[in-house]
DOSELUM-853805 format. One record per residue: residue number from 1; residue in one letter; x, y, z of N, C-alpha, C in turn. Coordinates in Angstrom, 1 decimal, padded with zeros to 4 digits, always signed. Each point is the difference from the previous one (the first is absolute). Example, Ala and Ser with C-alpha at 12.3 -4.5 7.8 and 13.67 -1.06 7.14 Angstrom:
(1, 'a', (+013.2, -005.7, +007.8), (-000.9, +001.2, +000.0), (+000.9, +001.2, +000.0)),
(2, 's', (-000.4, +001.1, -000.7), (+000.9, +001.1, +000.0), (-000.8, +001.1, +000.8)),
! end
This chain:
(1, 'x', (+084.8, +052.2, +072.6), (+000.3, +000.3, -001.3), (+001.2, -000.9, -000.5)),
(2, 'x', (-000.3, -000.8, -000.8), (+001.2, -001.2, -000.4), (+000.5, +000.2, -000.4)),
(3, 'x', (+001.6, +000.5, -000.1), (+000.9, +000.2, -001.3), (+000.3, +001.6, +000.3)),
(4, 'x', (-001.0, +000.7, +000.8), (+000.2, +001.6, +000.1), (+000.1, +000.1, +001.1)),
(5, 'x', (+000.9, +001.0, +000.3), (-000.1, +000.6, +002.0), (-000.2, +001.5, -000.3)),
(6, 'x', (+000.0, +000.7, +001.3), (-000.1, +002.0, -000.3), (+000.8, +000.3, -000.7)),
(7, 'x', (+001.0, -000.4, -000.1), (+001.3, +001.0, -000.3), (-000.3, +000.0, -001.8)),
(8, 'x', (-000.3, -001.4, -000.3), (-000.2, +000.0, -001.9), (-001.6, +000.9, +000.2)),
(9, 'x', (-000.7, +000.0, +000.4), (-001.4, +000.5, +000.2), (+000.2, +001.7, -000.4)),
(10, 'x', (+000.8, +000.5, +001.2), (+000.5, +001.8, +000.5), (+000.9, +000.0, -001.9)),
(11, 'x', (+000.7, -000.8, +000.1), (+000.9, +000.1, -001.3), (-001.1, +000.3, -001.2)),
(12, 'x', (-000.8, -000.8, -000.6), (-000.8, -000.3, -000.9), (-000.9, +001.3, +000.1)),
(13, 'x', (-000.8, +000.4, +000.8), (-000.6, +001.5, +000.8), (+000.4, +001.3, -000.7)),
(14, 'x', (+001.3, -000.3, +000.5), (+001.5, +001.4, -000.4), (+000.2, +000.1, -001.3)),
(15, 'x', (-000.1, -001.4, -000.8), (+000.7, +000.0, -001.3), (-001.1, +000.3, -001.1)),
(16, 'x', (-001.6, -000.2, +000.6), (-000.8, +000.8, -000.5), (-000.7, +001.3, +000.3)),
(17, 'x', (-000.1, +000.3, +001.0), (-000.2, +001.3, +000.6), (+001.4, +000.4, +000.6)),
(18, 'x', (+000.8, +000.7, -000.1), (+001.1, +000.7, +001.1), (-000.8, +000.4, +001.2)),
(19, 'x', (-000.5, +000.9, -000.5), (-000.6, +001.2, +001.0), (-001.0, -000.8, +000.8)),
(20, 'x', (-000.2, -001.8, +000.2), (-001.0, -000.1, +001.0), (+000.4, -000.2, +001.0)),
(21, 'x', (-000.1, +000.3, +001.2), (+000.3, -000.4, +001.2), (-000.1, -001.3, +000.7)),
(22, 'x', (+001.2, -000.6, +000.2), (-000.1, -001.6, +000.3), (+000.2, +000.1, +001.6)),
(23, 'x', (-000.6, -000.4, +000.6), (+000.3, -000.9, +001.7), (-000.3, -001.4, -000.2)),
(24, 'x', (+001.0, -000.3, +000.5), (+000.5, -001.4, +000.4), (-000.5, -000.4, +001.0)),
(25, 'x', (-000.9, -000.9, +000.7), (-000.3, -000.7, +001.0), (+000.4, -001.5, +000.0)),
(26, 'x', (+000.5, +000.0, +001.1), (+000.9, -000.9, +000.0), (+000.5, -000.4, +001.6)),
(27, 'x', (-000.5, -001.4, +000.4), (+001.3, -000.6, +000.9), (+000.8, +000.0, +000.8)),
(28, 'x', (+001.0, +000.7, -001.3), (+000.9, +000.4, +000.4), (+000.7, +001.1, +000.3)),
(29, 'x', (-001.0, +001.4, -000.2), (-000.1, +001.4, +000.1), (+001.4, +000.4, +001.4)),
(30, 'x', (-000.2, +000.2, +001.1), (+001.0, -000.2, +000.7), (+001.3, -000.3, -000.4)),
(31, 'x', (+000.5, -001.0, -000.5), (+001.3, -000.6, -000.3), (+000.0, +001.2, -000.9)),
(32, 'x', (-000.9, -000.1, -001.7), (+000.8, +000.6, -000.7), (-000.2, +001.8, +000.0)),
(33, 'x', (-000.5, +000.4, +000.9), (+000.2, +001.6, +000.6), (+001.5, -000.2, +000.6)),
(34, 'x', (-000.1, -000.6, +001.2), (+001.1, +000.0, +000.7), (+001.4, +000.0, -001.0)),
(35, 'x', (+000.2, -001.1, -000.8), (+001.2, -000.2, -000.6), (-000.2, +000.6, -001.9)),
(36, 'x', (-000.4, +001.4, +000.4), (-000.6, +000.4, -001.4), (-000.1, -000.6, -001.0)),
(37, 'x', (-000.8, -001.0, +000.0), (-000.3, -000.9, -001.1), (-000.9, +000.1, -000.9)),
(38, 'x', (-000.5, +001.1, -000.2), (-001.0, +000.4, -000.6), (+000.3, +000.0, -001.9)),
(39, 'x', (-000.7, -000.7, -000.5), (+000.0, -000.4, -001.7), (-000.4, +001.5, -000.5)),
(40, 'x', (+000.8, +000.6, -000.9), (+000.3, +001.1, -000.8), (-002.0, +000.0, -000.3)),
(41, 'x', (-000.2, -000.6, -000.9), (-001.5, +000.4, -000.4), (-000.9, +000.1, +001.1)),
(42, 'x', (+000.2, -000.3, +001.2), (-000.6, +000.3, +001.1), (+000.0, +001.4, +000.5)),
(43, 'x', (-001.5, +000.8, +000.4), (-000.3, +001.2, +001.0), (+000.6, -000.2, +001.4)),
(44, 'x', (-000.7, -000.8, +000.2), (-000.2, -000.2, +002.0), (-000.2, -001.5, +000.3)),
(45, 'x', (+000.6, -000.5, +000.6), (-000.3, -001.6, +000.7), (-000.7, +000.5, +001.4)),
(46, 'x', (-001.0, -000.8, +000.2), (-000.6, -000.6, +001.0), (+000.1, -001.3, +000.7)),
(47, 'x', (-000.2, -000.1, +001.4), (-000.1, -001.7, +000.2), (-001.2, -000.3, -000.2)),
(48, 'x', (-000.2, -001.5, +000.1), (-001.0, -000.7, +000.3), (-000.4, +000.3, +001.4)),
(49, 'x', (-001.1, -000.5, +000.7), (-001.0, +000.3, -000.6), (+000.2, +002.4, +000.1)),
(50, 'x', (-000.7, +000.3, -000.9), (+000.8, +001.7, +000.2), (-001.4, +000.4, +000.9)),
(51, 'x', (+000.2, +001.0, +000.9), (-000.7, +000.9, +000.8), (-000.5, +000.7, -000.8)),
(52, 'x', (-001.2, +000.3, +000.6), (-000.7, +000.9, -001.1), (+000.6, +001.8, +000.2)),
(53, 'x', (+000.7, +000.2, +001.0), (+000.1, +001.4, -000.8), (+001.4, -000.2, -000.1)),
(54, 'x', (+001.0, -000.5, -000.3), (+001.1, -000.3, -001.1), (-000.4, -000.3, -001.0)),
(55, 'x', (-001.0, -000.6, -000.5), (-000.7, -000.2, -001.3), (-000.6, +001.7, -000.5)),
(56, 'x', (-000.7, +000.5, +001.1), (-000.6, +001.7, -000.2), (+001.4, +000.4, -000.7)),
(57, 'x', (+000.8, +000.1, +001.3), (+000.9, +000.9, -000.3), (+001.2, +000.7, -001.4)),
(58, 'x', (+000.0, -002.1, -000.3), (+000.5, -000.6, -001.4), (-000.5, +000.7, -001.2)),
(59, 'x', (-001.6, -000.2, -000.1), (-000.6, +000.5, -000.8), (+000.1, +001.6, -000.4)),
(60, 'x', (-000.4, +000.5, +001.3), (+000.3, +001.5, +000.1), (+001.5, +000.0, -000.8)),
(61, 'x', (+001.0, +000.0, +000.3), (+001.3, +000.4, -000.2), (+000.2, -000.2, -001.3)),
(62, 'x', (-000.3, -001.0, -000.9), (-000.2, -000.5, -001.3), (-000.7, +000.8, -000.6)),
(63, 'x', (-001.3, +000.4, +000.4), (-000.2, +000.7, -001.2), (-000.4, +001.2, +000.3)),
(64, 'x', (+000.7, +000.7, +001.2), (-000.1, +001.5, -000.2), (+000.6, +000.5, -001.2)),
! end
């Protein structure tokens, strides 16, 4: 995506839906769990490549 990364993506998402549930996949998931780096408009970060039931799980917890 040229010019865009997740974080304007999750942003853009948020600023037209609030209430949608953003996961981040990402990279660099690890780092930014570990050193709470998590972007305000973001639900849940995931790494690359994500397991499928951290993806289950994600989902579940979002939109119970």
């Amino acid at each position: 995506m040229p010019n865009v990364d997740g974080r304007k993506v999750a942003s853009a998402v948020k600023a037209t839906a609030s209430t949608t549930p953003v996961i981040l996949l990402t990279g660099w998931g690890q780092r930014m769990i570990a050193e709470s780096d998590t972007p305000p408009c973001v639900d849940k970060v995931l790494s690359k490549p994500p397991r499928l039931q951290d993806l289950r799980a994600a989902l579940a917890e979002l939109v119970a």
